[in-house]
ZATOR-950494 format. One line per 10 residues: number of its first residue (from 1); their letters; for each residue x, y, z of C-alpha. Coordinates in pm, 1 decimal, padded with zeros to 6 digits, m for minus. Example, Ala and Ser with C-alpha at 12.3 -4.5 7.8 and 13.67 -1.06 7.14 Angstrom:
BEGIN
1	as	01230.0/m00450.0/00780.0 | 01367.0/m00106.0/00714.0
***
This chain:
BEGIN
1	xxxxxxxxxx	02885.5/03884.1/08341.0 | 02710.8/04189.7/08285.1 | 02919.6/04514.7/08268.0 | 02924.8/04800.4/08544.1 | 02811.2/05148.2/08449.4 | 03190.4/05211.3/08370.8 | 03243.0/04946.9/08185.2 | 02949.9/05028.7/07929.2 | 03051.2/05364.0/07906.5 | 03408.4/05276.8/07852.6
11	xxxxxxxxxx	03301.6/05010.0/07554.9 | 03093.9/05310.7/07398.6 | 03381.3/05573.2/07383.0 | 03581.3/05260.8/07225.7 | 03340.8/05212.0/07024.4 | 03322.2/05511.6/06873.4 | 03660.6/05616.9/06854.3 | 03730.1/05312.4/06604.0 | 03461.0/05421.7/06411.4 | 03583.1/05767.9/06378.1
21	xxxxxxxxxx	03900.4/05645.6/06307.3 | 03768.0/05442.9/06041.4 | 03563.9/05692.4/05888.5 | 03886.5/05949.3/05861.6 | 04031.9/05666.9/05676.0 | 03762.3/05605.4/05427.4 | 03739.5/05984.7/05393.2 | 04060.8/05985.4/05292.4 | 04054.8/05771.6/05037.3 | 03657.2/05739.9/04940.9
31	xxxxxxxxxx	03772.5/05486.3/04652.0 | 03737.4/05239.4/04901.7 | 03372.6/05264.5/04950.9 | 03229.2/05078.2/04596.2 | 03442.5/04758.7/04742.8 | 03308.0/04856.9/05107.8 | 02933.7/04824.5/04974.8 | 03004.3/04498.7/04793.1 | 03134.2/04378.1/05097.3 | 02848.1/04456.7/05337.1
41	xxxxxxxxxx	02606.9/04348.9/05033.7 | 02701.6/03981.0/05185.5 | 02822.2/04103.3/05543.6 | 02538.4/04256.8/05712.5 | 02655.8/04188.9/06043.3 | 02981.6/04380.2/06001.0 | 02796.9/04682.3/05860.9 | 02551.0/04641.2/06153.1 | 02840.1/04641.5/06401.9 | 03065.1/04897.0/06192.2
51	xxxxxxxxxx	02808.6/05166.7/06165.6 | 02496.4/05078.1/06330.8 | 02343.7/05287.3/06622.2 | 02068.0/05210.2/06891.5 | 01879.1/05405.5/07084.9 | 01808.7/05305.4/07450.0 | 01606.6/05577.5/07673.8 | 01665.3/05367.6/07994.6 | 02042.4/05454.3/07951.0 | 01950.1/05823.5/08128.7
61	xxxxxxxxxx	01913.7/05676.3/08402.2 | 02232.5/05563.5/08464.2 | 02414.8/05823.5/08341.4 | 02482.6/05689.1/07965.4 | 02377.3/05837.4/07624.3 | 02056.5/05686.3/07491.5 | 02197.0/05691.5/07142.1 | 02450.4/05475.3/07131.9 | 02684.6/05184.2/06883.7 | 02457.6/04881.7/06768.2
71	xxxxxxxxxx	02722.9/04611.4/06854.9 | 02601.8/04241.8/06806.5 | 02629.8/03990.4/07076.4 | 02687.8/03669.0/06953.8 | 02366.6/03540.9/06991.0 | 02247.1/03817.8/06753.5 | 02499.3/03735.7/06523.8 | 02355.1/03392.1/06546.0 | 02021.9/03452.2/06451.3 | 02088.2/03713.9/06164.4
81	xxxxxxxxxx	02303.7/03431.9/05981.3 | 02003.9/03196.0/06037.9 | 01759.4/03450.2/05896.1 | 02011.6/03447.7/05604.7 | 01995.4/03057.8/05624.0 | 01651.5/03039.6/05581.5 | 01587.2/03304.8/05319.9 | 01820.6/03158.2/05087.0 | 01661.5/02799.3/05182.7 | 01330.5/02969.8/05097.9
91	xxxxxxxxxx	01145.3/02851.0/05408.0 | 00975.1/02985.9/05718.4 | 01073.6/02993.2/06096.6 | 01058.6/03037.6/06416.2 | 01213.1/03264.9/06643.8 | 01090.5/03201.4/07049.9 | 01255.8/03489.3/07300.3 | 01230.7/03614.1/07591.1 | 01127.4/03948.1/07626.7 | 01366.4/04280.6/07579.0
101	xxxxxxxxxx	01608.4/04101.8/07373.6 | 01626.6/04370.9/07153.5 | 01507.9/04143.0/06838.6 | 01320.6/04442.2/06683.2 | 01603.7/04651.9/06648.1 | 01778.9/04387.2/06512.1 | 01524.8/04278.9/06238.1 | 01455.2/04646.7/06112.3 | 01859.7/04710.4/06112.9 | 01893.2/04349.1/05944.1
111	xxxxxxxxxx	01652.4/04471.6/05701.9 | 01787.0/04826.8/05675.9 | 02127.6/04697.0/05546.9 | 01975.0/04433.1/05320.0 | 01755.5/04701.6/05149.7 | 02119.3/04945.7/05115.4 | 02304.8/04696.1/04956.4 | 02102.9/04459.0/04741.6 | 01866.8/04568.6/04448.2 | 01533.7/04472.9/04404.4
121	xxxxxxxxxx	01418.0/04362.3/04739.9 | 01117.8/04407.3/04957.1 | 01081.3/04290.4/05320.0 | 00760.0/04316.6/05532.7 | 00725.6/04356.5/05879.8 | 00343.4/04278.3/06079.5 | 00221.6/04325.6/06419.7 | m00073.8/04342.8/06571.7 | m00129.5/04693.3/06634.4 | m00041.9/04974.7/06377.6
131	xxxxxxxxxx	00083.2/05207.7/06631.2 | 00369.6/04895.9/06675.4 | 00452.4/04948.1/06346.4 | 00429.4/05301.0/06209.0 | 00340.3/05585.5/06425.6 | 00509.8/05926.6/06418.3 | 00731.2/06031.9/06710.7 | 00714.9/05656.3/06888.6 | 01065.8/05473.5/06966.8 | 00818.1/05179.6/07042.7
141	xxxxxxxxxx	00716.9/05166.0/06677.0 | 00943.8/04894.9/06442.6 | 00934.6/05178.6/06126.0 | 01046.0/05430.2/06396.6 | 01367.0/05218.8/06450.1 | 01423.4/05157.3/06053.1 | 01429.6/05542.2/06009.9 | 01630.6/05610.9/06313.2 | 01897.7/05323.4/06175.2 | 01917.3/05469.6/05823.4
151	xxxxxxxxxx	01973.0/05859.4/05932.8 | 02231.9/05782.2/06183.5 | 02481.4/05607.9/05964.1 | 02716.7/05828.6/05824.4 | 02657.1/05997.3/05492.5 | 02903.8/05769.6/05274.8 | 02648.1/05490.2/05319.8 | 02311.0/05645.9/05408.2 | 02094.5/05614.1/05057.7 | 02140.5/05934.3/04865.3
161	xxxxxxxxxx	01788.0/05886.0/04693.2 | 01535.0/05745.9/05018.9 | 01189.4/05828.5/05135.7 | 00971.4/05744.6/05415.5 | 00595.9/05768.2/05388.8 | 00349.4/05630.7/05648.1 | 00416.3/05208.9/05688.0 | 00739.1/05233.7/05378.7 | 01069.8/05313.6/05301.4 | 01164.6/05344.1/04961.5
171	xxxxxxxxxx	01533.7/05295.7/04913.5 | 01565.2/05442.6/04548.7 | 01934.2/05361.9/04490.1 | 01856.4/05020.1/04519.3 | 01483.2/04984.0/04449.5 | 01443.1/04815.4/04745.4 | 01207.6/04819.7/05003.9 | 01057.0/04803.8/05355.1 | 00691.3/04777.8/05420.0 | 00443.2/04775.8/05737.1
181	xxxxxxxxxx	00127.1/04605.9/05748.9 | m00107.2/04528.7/06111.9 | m00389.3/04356.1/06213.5 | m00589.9/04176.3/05969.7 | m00408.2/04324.5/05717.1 | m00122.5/04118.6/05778.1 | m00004.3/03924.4/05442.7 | m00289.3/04119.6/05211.0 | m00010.2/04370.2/05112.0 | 00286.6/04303.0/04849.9
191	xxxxxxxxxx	00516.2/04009.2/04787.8 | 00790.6/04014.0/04998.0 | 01123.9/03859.9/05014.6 | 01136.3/03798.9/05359.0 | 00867.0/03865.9/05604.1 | 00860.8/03926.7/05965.6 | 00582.0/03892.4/06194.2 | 00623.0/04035.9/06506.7 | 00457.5/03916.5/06854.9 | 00301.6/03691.1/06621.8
201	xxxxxxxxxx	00129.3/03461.5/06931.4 | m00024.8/03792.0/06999.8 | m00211.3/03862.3/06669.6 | m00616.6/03788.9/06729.9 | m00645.5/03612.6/06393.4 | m00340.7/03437.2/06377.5 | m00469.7/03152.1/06120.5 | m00611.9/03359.6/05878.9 | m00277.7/03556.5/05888.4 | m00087.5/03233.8/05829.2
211	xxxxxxxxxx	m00229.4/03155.9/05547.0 | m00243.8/03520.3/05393.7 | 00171.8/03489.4/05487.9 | 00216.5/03147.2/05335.0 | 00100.1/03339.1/05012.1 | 00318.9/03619.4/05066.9 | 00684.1/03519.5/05113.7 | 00827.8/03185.9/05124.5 | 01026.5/03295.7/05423.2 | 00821.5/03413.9/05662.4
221	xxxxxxxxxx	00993.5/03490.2/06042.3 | 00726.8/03426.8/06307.6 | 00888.5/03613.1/06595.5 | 00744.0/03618.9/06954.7 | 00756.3/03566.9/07348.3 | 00478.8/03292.5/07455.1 | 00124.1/03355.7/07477.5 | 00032.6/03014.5/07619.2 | m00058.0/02680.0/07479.8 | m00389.9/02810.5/07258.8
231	xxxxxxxxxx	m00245.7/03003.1/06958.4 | m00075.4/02934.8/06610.6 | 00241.4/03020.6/06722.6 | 00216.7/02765.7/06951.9 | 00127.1/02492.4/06723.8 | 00415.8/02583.6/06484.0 | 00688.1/02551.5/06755.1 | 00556.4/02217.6/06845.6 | 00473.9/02074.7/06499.8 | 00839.4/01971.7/06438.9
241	xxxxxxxxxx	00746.1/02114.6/06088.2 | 00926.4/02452.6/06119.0 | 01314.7/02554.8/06256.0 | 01311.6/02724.9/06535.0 | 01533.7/02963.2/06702.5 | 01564.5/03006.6/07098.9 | 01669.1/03359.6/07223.7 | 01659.3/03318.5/07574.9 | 01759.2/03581.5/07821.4 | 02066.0/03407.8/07938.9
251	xxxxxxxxxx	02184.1/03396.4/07558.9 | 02200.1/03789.6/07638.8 | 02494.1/03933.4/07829.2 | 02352.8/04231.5/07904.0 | 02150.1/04047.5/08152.5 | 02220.4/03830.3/08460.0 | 02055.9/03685.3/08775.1 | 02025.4/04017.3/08926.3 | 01837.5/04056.5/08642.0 | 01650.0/03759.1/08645.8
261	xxxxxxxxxx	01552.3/03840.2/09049.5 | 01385.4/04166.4/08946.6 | 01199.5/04025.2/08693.9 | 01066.3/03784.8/08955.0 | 01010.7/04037.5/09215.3 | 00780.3/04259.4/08949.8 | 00624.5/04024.6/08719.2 | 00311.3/03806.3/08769.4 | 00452.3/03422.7/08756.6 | 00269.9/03306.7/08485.1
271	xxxxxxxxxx	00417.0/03664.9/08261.9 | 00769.7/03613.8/08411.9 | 00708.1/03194.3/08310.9 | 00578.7/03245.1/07953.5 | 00763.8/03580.7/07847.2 | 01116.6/03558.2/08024.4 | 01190.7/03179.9/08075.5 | 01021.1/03092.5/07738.6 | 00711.3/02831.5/07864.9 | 00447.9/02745.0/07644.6
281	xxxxxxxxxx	00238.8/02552.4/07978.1 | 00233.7/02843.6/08217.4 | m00154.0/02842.7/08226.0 | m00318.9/03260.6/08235.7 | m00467.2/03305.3/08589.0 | m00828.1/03239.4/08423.0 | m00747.2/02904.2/08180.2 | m00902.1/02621.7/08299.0 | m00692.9/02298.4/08248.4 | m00320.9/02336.8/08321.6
291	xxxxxxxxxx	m00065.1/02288.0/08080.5 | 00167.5/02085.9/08267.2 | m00104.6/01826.3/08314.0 | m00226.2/01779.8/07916.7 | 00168.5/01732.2/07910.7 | 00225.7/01464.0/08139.3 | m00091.0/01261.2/07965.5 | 00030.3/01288.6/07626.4 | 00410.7/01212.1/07761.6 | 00310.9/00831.5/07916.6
301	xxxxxxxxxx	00264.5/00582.0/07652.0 | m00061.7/00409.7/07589.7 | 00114.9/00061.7/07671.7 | 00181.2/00139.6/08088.0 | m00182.0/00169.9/08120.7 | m00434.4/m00119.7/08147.2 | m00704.3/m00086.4/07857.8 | m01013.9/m00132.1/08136.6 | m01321.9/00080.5/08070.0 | m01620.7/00124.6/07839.9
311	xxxxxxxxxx	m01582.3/00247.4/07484.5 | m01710.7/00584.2/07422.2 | m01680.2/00816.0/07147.3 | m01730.8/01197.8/07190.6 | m01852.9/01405.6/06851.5 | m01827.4/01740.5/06823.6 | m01977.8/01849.4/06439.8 | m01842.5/02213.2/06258.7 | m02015.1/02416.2/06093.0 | m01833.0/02473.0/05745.7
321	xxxxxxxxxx	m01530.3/02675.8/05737.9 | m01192.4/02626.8/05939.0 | m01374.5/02443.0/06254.3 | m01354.4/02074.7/06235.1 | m01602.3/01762.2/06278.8 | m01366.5/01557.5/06558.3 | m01459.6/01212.3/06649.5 | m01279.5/01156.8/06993.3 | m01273.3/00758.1/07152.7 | m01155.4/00683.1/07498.1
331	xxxxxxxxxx	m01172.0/00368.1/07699.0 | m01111.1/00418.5/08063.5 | m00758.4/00607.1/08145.1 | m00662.4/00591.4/07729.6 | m00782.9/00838.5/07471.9 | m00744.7/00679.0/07142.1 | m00632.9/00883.9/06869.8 | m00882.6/01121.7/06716.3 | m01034.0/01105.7/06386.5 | m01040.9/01466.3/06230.0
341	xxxxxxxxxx	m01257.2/01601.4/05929.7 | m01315.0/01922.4/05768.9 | m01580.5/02027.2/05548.6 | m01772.2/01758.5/05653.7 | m02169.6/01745.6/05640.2 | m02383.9/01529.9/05936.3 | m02438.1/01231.0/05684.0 | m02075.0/01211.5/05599.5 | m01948.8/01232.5/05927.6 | m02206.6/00950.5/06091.6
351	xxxxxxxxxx	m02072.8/00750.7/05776.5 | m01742.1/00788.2/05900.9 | m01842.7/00754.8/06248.0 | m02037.5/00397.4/06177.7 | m01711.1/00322.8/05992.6 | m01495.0/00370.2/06256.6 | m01754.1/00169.3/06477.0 | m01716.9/m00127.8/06252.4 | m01364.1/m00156.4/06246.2 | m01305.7/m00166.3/06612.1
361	xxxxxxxxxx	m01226.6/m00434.5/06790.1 | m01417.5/m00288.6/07101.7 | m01796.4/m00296.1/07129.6 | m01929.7/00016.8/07165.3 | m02096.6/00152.9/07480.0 | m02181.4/00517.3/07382.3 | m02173.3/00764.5/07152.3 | m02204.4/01107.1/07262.6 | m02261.8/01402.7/06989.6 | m02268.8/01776.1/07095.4
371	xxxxxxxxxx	m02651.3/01906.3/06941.0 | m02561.4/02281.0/06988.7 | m02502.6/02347.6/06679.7 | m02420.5/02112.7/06336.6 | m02478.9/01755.3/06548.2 | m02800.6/01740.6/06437.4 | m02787.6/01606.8/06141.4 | m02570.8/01369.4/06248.4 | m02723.9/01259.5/06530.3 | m03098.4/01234.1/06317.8
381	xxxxxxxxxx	m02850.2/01002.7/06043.8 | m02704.9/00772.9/06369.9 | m03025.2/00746.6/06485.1 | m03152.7/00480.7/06176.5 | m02833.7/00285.7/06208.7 | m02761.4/m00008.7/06423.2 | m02554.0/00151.9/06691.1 | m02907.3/00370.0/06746.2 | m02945.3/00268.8/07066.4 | m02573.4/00355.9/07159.5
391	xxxxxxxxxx	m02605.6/00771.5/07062.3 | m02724.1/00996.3/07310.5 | m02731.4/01373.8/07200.1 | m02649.9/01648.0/07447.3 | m02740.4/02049.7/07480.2 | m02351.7/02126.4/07673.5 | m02533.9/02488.1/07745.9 | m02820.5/02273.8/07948.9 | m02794.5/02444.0/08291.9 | m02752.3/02179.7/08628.2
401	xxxxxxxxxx	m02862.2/02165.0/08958.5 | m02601.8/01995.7/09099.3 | m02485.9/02331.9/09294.1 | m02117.6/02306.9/09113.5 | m02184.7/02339.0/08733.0 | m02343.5/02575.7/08583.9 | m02399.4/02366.4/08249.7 | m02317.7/02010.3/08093.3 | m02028.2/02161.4/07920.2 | m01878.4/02271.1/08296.8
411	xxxxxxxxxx	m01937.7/01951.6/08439.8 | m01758.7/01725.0/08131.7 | m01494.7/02035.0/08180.0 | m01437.2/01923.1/08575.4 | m01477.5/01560.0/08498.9 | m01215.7/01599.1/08194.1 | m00956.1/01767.4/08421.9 | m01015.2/01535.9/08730.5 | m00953.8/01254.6/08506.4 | m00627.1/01458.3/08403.3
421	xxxxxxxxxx	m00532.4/01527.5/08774.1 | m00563.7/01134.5/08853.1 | m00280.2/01008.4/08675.8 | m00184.8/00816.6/08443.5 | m00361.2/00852.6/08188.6 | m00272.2/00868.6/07825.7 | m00357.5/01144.7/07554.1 | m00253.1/01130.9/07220.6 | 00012.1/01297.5/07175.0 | m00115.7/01590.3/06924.9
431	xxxxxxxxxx	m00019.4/01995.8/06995.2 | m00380.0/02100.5/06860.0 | m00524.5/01901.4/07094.8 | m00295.1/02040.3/07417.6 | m00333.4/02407.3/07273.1 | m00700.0/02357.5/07306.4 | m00727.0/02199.1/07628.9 | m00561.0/02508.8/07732.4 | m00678.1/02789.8/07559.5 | m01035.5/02820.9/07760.2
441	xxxxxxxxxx	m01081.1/03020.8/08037.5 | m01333.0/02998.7/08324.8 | m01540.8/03210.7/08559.9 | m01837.6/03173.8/08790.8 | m02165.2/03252.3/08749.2 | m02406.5/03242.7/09092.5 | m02125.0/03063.3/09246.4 | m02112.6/02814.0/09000.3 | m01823.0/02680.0/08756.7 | m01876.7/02873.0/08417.0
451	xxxxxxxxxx	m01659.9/02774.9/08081.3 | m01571.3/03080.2/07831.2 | m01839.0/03030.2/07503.2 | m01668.7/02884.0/07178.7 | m01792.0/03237.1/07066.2 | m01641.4/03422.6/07306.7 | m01313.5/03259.8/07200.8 | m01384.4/03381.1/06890.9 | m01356.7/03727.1/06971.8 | m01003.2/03711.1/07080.5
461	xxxxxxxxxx	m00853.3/03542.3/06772.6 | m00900.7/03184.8/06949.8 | m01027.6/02910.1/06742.7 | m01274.0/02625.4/06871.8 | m01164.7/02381.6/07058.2 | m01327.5/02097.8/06866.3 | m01051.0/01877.8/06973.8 | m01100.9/01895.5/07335.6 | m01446.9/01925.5/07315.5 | m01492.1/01589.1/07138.6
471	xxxxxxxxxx	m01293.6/01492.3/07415.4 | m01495.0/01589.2/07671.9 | m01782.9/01493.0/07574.8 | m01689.0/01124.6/07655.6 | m01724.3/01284.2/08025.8 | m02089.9/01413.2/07928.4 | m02363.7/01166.3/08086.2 | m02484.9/01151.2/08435.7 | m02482.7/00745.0/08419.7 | m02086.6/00734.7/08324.2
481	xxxxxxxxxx	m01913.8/00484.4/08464.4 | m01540.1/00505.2/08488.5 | m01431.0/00189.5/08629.4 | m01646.5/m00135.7/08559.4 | m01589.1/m00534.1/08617.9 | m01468.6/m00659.7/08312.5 | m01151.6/m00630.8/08138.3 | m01144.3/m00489.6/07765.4 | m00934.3/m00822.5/07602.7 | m00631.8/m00729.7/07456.2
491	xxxxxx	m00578.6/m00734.1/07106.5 | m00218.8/m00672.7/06931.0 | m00168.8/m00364.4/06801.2 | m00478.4/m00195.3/06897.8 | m00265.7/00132.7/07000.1 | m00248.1/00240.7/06671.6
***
């Protein structure tokens, strides 16, 4: 239940009154403050809640102070023993909110009291702007809310020896630390102990500030609302690979269904879906394939579905770098699992490809490589092999004239999400894959369908969809045939 005006104000004068109370008695007798200090050194949360201030401008407008008692809900006192957890298990996580949980404030007053009491530490905050880190004179900024937590606490604890230039605090007494770092930038900066990354599925270049983190600090806290399906942050909560941590907004009790109702009366649906109830498939206005739809695919087994269809096998080649070669089969209503390369030229991958032919069980019908790019090669190596008269190479940026598409690439798009719509059918179940199929958005050009350019993803810090693009491409050819008159035999264990 979430208190009345009253109420809060009440719990503030409280509040405070214990702490002055407290204070006169430490004053009193200030040989109690070395054993205070060793005490908070492994007690955060009681120094957080015994000294800690906040500062909330919205309180104005109800008639309360804005600078008021940092007191920790449970919840909060939750997650800053299992940041504690994790640091001294020396691994990453995950922390998923929803939004105006007050988690900044509680990382940069987390970190404040770990940098007062322990010697020799140094933890990094990131975001994706630098005016959300350090800027002069902002409350929004995280280095803004350190300072603010370190001045207010009362002198018998503030640091005696601290300074604060532009993205650190030095705290001298204990020659410990607190650095900023944004953008790019993120992870290029100094070793840390513990490392948070704000709004991470935010950040434009999230993988190349993954793996500048991983080098960092082997406890890394990735720390965000939802940005959809097509992002690292994404990936990681899905990938059963890293803990996680769920601060949702009824973990809050500052908040309630009145709450909740506003938020629905002022928010678009697919904000108030991904950023207050926490959902990674609330598709943006202007993504193509729905969430909810990869998700029902890769939820129903391969098994319930009857293997009838042609064979065919999408390619899409990468260039070198972090793209990958993906060789995608699928007969009828069942994509197989996907084969996956990297670094891969065209010989090696129409080895692999010619290998993967051999082995099946399945004759071949097609195979369909993507010459925009790297396919070439590949395509020119297929073409003096025996399945020769299977490949068939395709320009996706060829424009149509079938008044819907505006290229290839929109019409396998349509075909690949019709075939989603007409369920079941069965995906593999793989989170790259899903955060693909979901990260491309659409338009129209002349009235016709129009998908966003693999370089235009580019731009804003999404990486190819090679995945669902290999995918697609089984959708490519004018002469496809979905259903046909014969029945693929079964063979055991060809689910793989």
């Amino acid at each position: 239940m979430t208190l009345s005006v009253k109420e809060q104000e009440q719990h503030i004068v409280q509040t405070l009154k214990k702490r002055a109370d407290r204070l006169i008695k430490i004053r009193k007798d200030p040989k109690t403050i070395p054993a205070l200090r060793k005490y908070y050194q492994d007690n955060p949360i009681d120094f957080i809640n015994d000294w800690g201030m906040t500062f909330d401008p919205r309180n104005k407008d109800i008639g309360l102070p804005s600078v008021i008692p940092f007191t920790l809900f449970p919840k909060q006192k939750e997650w800053v023993e299992y940041t504690l957890e994790r640091w001294g298990n020396r691994e990453s996580y995950l922390t998923e909110k929803t939004r105006e949980m007050g988690l900044s404030w509680l990382a940069v007053a987390l970190a404040s009291t770990l940098c007062l009491f322990r010697d020799g530490i140094v933890i990094g905050f990131g975001s994706r702007k630098e005016e959300l880190v350090d800027k002069l004179d902002s409350p929004k900024s995280l280095f803004w809310k350190a300072r603010f937590f370190v001045e207010h606490l009362p002198k018998e604890f503030r640091p005696v020896n601290w300074e604060s230039p532009y993205m650190r605090i030095s705290f001298k007494d204990t020659n410990s630390y607190i650095t900023g770092e944004a953008g790019d930038n993120i992870g290029r900066g100094d070793r840390t102990s513990i490392y948070f990354a704000d709004e991470f599925a935010f950040m434009p270049s999230q993988k190349s500030v993954d793996a500048a983190l991983s080098q960092t600090s082997n406890c890394v806290g990735y720390i965000s609302t939802p940005n959809g399906n097509g992002n690292v942050f994404y990936q990681k909560r899905h990938s059963g690979k890293v803990p996680v941590f769920t601060f949702h907004w009824k973990d809050d009790p500052r908040k309630d269904e009145i709450w909740y109702r506003k938020q629905q009366a002022t928010l678009d649906p697919v904000v108030l879906a991904q950023e207050v109830d926490i959902d990674y498939n609330a598709s943006t206005s202007d993504a193509y394939i729905d969430g909810n739809l990869v998700q029902e695919a890769q939820s129903t087994p391969r098994n319930k579905i009857e293997p009838i269809g042609r064979l065919i096998i999408g390619v899409d080649a990468a260039h070198f770098g972090n793209d990958e070669s993906v060789i995608s089969p699928r007969i009828g209503r069942i994509a197989l699992d996907q084969e996956v390369m990297r670094q891969a030229d065209g010989h090696k991958l129409a080895g692999k490809i010619v290998d993967y032919c051999e082995d099946s069980v399945y004759e071949v019908h097609q195979i369909v490589i993507e010459l925009d790019g790297p396919g070439v090669s590949c395509y020119d190596t297929l073409m003096k092999s025996k399945y020769a008269n299977r490949v068939v190479g395709v320009h996706t940026g060829v424009k149509l004239g079938d008044s819907r598409n505006y290229n290839k690439r929109a019409r396998m798009y349509r075909r690949a999400k019709e075939w989603l719509a007409d369920q079941p059918c069965s995906l593999p179940n793989d989170g790259d894959l899903k955060s693909q199929a979901c990260s491309t958005k659409y338009g129209y050009k002349d009235g016709l369908l129009l998908l966003e350019s693999k370089k235009d993803m580019k731009k804003r810090g999404i990486s190819s969809p090679d995945r669902w693009d290999a995918f697609c491409l089984t959708f490519c050819e004018e002469d496809f045939i979905e259903e046909i008159d014969f029945e693929v035999p079964q063979v055991s264990g060809w689910m793989g």
